[in-house]
Structures are given as structure tokens and as C-alpha cells.
MMTF fields as JSON, N, C-alpha, C and O atoms, coordinates in Angstrom:
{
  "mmtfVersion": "1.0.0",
  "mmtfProducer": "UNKNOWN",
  "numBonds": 471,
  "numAtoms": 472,
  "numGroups": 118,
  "numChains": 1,
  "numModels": 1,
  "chainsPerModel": [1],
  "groupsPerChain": [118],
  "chainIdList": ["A"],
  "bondAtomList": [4, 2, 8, 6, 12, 10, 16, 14, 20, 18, 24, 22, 28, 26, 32, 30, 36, 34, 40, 38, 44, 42, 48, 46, 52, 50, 56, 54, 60, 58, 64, 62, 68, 66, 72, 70, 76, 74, 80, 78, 84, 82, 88, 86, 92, 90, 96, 94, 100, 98, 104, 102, 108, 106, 112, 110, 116, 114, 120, 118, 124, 122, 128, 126, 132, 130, 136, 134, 140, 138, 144, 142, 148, 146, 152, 150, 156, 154, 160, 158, 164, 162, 168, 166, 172, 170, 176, 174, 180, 178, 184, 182, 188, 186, 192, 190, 196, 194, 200, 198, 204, 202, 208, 206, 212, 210, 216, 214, 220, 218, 224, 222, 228, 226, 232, 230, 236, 234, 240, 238, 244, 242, 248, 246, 252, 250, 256, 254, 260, 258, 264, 262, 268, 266, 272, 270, 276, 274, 280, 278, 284, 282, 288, 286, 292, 290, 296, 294, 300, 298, 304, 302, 308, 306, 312, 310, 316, 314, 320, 318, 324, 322, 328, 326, 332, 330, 336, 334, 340, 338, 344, 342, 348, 346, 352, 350, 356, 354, 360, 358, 364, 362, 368, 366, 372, 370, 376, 374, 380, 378, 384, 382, 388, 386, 392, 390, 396, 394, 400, 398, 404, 402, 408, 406, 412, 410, 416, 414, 420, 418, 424, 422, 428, 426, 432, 430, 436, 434, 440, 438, 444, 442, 448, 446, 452, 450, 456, 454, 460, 458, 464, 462, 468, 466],
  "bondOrderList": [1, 1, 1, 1, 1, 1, 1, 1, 1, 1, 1, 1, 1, 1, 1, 1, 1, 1, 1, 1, 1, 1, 1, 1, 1, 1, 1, 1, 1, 1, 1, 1, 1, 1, 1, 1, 1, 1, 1, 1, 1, 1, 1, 1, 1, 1, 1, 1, 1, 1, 1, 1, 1, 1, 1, 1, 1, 1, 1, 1, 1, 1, 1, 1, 1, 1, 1, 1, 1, 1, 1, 1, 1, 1, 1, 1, 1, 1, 1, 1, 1, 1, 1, 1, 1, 1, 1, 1, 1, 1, 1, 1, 1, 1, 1, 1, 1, 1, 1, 1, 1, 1, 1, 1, 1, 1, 1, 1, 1, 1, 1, 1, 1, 1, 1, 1, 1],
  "groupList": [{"groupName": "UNK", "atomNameList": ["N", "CA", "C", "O"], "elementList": ["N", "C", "C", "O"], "formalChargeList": [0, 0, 0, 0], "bondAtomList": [1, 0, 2, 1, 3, 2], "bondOrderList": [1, 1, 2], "singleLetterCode": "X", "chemCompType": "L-PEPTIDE LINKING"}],
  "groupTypeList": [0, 0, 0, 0, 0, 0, 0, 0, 0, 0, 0, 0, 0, 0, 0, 0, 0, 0, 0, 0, 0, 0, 0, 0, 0, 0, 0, 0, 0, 0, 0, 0, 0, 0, 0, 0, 0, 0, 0, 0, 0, 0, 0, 0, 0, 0, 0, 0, 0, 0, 0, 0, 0, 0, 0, 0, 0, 0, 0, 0, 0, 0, 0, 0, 0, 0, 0, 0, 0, 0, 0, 0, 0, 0, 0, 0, 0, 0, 0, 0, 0, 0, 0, 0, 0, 0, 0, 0, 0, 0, 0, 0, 0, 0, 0, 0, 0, 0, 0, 0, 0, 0, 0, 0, 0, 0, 0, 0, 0, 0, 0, 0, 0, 0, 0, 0, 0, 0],
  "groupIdList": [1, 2, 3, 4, 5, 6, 7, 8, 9, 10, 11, 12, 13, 14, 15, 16, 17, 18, 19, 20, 21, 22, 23, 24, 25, 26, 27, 28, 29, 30, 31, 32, 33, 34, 35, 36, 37, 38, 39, 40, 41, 42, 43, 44, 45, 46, 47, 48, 49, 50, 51, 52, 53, 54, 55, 56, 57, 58, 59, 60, 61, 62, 63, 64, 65, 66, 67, 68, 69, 70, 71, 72, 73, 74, 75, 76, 77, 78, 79, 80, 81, 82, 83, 84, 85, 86, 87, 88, 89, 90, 91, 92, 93, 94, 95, 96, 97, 98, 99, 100, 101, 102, 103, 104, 105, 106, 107, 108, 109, 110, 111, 112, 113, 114, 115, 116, 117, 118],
  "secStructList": [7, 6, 6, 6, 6, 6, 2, 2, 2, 2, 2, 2, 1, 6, 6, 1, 7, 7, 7, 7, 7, 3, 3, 3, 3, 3, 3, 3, 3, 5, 6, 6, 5, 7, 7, 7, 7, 3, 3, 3, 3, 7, 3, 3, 6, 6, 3, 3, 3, 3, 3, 3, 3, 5, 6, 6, 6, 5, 1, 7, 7, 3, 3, 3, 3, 3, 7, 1, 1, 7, 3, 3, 3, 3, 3, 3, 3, 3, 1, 1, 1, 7, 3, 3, 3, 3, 3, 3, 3, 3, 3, 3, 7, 1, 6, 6, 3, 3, 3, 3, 3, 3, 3, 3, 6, 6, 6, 3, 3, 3, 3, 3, 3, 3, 3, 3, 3, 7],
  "xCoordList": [10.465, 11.44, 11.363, 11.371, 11.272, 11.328, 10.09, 10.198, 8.735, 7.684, 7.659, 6.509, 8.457, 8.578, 9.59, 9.284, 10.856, 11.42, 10.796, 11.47, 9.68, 8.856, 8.172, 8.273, 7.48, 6.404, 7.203, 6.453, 8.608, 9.537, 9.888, 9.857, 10.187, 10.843, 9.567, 9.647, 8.422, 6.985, 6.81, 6.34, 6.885, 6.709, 7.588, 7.36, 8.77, 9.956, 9.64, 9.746, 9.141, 9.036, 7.292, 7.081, 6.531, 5.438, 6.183, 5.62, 7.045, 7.029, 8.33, 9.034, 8.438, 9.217, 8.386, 8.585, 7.389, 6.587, 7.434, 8.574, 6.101, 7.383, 7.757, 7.129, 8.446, 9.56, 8.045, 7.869, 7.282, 6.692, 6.982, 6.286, 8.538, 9.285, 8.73, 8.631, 8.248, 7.581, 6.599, 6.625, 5.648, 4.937, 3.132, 2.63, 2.608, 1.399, 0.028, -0.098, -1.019, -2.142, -2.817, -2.848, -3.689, -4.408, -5.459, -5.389, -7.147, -8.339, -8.491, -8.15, -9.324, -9.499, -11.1, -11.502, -11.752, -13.176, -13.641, -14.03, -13.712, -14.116, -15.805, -16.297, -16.108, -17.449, -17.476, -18.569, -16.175, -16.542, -16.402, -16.458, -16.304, -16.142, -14.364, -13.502, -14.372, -13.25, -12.599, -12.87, -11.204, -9.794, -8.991, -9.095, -8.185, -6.546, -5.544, -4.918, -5.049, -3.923, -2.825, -3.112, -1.115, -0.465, 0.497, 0.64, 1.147, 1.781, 3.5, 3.785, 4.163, 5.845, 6.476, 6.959, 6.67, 7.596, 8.465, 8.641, 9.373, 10.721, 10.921, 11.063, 10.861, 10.839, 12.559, 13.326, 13.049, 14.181, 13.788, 13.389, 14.085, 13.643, 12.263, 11.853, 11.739, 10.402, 10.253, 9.133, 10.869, 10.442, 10.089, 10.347, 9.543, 8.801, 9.08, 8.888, 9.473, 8.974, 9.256, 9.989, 8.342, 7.894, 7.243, 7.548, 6.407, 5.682, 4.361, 4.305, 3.393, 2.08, 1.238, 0.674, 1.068, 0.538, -0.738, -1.13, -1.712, -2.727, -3.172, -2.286, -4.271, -4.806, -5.067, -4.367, -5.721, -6.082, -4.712, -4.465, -3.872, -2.615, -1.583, -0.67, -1.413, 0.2, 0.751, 0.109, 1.937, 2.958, 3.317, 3.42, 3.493, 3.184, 4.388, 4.28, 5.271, 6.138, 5.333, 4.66, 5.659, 5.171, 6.128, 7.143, 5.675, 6.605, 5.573, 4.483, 5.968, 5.328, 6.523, 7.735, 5.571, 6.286, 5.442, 4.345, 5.896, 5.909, 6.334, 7.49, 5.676, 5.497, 4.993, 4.029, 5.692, 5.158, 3.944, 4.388, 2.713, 1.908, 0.965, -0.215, 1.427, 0.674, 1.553, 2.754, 0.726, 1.401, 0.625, -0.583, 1.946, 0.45, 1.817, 2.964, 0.637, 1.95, 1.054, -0.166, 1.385, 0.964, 1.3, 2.273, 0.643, 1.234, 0.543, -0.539, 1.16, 0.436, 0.102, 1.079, -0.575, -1.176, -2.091, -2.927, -1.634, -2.575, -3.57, -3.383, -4.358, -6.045, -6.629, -7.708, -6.27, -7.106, -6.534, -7.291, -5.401, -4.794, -5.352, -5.501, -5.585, -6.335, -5.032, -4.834, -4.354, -3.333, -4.102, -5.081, -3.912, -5.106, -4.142, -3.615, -4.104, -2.888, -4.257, -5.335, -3.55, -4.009, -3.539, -2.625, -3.542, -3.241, -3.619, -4.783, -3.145, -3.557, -3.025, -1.823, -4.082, -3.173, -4.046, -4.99, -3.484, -4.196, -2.751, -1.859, -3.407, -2.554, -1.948, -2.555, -0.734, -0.265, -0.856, -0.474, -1.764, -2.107, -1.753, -2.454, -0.274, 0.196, 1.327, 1.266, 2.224, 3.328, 2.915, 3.483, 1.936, 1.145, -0.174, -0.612, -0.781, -2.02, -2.0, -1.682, -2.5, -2.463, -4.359, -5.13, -4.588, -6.018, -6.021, -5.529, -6.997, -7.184, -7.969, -8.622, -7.738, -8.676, -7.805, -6.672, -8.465, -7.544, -8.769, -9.997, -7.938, -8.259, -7.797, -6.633, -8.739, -8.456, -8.943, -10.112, -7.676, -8.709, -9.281, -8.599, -10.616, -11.646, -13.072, -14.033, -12.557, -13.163, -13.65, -14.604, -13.174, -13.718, -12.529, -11.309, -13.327, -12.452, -12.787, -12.698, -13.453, -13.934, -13.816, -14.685, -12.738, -12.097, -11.756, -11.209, -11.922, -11.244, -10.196, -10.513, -9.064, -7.972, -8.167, -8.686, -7.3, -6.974, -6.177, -6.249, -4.901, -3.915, -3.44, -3.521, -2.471, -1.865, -1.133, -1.242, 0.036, 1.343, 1.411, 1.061, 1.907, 2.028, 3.636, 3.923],
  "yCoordList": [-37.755, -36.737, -35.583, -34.42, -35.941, -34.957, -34.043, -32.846, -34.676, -33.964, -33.275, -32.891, -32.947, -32.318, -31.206, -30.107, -31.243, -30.614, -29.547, -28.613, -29.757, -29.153, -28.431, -27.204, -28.978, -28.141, -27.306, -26.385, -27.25, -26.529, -25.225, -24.039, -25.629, -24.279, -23.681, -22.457, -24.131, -23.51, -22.9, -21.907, -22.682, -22.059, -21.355, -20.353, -21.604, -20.146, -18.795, -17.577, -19.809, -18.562, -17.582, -16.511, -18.199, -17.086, -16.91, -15.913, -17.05, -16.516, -15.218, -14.719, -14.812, -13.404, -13.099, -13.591, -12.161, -11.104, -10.636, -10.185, -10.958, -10.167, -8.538, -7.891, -7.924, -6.883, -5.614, -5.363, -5.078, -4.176, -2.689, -1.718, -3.067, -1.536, -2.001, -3.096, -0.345, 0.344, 1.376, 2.228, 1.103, 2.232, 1.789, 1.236, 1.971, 1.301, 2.497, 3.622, 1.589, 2.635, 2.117, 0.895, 3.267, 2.92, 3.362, 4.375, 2.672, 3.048, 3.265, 2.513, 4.908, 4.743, 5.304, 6.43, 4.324, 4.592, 5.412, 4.731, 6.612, 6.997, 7.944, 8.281, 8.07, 8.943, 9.669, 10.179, 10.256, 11.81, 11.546, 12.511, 10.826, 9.948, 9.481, 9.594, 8.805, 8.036, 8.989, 10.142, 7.951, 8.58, 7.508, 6.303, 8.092, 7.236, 7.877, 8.389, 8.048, 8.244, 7.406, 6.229, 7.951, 7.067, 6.85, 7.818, 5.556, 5.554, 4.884, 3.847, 5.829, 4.873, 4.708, 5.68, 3.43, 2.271, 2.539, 2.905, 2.555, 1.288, 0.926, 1.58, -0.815, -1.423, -1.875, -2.387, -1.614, -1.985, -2.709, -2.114, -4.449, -4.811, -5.486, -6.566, -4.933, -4.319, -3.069, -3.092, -1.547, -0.789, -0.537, -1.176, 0.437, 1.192, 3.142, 3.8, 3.426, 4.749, 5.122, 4.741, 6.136, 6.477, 8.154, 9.162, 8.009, 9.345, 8.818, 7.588, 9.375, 9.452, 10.378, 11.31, 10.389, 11.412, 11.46, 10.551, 12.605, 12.774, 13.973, 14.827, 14.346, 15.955, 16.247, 17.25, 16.13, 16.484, 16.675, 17.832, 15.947, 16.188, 16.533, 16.855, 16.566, 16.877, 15.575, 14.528, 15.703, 14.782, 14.792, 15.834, 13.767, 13.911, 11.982, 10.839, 12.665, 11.91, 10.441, 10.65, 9.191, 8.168, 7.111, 6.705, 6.793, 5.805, 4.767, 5.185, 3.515, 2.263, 1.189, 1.274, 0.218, -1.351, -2.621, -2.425, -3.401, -4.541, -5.838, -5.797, -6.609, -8.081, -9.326, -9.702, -10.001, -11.291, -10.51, -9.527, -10.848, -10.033, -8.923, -8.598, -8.715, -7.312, -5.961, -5.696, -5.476, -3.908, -2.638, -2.475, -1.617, -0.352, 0.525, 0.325, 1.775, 2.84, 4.276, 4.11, 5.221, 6.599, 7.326, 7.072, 8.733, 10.066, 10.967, 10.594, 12.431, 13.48, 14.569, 14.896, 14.858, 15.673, 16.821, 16.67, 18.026, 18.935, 19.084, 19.17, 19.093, 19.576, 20.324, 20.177, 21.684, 23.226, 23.51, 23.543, 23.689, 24.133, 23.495, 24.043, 22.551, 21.371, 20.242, 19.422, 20.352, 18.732, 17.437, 17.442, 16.282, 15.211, 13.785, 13.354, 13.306, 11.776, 10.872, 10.642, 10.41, 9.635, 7.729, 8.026, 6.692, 5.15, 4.282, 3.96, 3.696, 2.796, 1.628, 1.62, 0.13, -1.344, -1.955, -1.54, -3.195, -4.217, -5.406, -5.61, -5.981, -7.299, -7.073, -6.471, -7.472, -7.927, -9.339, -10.381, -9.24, -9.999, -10.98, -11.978, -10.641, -11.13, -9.899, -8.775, -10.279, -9.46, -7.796, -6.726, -8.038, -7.29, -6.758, -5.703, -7.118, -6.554, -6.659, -7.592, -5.234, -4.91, -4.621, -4.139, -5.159, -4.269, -4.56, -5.413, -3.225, -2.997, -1.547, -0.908, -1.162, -0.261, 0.879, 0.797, 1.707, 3.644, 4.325, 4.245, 4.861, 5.903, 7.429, 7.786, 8.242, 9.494, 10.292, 10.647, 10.605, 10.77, 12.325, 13.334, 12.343, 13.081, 13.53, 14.258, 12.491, 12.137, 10.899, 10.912, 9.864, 8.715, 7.528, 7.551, 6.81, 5.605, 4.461, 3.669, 4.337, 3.463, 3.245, 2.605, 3.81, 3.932, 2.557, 1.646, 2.451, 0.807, 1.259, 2.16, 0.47, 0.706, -0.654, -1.69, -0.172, -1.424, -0.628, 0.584, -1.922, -1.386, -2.15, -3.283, -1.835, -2.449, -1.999, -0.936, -2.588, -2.257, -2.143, -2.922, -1.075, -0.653, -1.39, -1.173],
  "zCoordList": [1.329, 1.626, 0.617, 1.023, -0.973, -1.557, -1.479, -1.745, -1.063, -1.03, 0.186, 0.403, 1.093, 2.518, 2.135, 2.598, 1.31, 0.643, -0.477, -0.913, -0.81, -1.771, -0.814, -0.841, 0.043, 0.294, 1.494, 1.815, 2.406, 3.206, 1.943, 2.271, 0.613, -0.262, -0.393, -0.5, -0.421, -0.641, 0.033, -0.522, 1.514, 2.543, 2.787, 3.465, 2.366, 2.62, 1.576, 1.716, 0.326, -0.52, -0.5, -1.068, 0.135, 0.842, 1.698, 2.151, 2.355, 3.971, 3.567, 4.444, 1.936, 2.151, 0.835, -0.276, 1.208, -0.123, -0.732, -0.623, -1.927, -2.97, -3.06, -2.223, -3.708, -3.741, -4.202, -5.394, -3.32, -3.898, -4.552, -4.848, -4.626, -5.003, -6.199, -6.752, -6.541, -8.579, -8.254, -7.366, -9.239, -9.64, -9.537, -10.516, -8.782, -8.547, -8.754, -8.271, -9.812, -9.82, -8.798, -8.652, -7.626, -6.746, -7.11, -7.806, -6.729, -6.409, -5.348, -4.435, -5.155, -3.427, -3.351, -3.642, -2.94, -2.675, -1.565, -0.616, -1.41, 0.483, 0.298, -0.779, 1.002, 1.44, 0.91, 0.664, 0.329, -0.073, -1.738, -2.5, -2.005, -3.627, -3.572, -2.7, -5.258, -5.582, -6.164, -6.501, -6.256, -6.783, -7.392, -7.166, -8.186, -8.931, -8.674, -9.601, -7.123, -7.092, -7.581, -7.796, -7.889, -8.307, -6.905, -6.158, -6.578, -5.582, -6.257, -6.855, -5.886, -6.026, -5.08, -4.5, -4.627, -3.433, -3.646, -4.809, -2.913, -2.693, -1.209, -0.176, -1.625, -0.816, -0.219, -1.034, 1.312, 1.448, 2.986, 3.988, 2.791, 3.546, 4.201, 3.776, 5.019, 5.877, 5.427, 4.917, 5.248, 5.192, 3.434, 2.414, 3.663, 2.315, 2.692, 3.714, 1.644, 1.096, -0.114, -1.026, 0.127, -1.248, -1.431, -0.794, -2.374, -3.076, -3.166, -3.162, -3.237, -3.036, -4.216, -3.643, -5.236, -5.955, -6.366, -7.097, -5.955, -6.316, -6.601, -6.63, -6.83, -6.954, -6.079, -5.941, -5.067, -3.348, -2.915, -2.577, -2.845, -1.645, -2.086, -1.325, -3.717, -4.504, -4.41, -4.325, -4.431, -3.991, -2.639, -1.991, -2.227, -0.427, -0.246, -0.69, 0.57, 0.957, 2.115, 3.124, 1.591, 2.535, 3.001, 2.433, 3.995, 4.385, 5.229, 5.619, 5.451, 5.662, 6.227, 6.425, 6.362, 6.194, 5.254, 4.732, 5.206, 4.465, 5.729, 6.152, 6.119, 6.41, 6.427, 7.092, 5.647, 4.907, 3.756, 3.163, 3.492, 2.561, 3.865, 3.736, 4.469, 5.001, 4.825, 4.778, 4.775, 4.063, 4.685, 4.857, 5.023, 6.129, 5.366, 4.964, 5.511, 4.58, 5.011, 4.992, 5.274, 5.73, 5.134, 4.424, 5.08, 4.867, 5.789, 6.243, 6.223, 6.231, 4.939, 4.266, 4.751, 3.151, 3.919, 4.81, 3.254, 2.728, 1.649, 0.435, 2.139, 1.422, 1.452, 2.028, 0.814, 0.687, 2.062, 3.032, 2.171, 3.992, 5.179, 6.271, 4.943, 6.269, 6.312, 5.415, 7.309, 7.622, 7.564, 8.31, 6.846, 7.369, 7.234, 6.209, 8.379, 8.445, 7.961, 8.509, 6.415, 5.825, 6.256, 7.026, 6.27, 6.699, 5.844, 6.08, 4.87, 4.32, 4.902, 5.171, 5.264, 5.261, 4.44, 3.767, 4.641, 3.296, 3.683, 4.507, 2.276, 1.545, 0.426, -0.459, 0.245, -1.098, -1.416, -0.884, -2.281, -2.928, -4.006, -4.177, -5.033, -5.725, -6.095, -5.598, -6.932, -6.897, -7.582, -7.361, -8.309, -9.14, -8.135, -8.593, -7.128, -7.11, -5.289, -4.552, -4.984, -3.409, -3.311, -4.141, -1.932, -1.34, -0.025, 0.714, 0.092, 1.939, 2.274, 1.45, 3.752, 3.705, 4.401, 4.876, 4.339, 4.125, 5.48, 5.531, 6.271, 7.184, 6.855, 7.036, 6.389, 6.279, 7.492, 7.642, 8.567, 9.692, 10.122, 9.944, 10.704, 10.288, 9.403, 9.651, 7.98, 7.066, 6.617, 5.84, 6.962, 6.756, 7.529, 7.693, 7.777, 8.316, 8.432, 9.371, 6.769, 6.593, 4.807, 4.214, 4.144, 2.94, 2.079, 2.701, 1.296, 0.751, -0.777, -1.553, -0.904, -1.455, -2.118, -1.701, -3.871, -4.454, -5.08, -5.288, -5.555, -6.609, -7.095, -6.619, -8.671, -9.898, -10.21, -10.821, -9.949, -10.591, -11.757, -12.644, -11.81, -13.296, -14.049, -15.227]
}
């Protein structure tokens, strides 16, 4: 009994990811070369938004969701006066560390993302 009890709280507690609200450094690998944008969450729920900061796009408002460890989060950004709907999904990987892959569309859509909470 107690080992069914163990492994039932085990499974409740993957089955709600953890709190990705903070401050996360991202790598983003795409075609046209890499980047360290910085990204800041808050997580309420399922949803996410946030800020997006890089040198290509400024600060650029995002919003997403969060379920169980899958994670998808968007923006639209300007780049030298070009609109471009950016998509990142992936995994939360640990409470600390996200990866997955990024559609910049027009430019690549075939991008790969990693990040670390700062």
C-alpha cells in the first residue's frame, strides 16, 4: 500500500510542471547564425507571458502556454522593418533547464532553442 502511495504522489507531482515564472538565458541556433536572447515568464496557470529580449527584435511582448512539461510561447518582432511571427516549443526539462525548436517564419523553420534559468 505504501509503495502505491509513493509512486500515486510521484505521478501527481510530474503531472503539474514546475512554475517556469523568472528570468531565463536562451540559445537560439538558426541558419542565419546564433543568439542569447533573454526571456522573462510569468507563469499563471497554463498560461505564460512575458518579454522577449534581444538585439534583432528589442523587447517584444510574448505570450504562450505551459502543459505538464511542454511549453510553446510566440511573439511577433520587428527586424530592420520586416514583421516576422517567431514560435518557440520544446520541454521543460527540469525546473532550471528548457529545449526545443523555434520557427522564425520565412527564415528558418528549422531553429533549435535551449535555456537556463537564471
Amino acid at each position: 500500500m505504501r509503495r502505491l502511495l509513493s509512486v500515486a504522489t510521484l505521478a501527481v507531482c510530474f503531472a503539474f510542471a514546475a512554475d517556469i515564472t523568472g528570468t531565463w538565458q536562451v540559445t537560439v541556433e538558426t541558419s542565419q547564425g546564433s543568439g542569447t536572447p533573454a526571456l522573462e515568464l510569468k507563469q499563471t496557470g497554463e498560461q505564460l507571458t512575458g518579454t522577449f529580449h534581444s538585439q534583432i527584435f528589442g523587447d517584444t511582448a510574448v505570450k504562450g502556454t505551459v502543459k505538464g512539461n511542454a511549453v510553446e510561447f510566440g511573439f511577433e518582432g520587428d527586424a530592420g522593418g520586416q514583421r516576422i511571427k517567431v514560435s518557440y516549443k520544446g520541454t521543460v526539462e527540469s525546473p532550471t533547464a528548457m529545449k526545443g525548436t523555434a520557427v522564425y517564419e520565412g527564415f528558418d523553420d528549422k531553429a533549435t532553442w535551449s535555456a537556463a534559468k537564471k
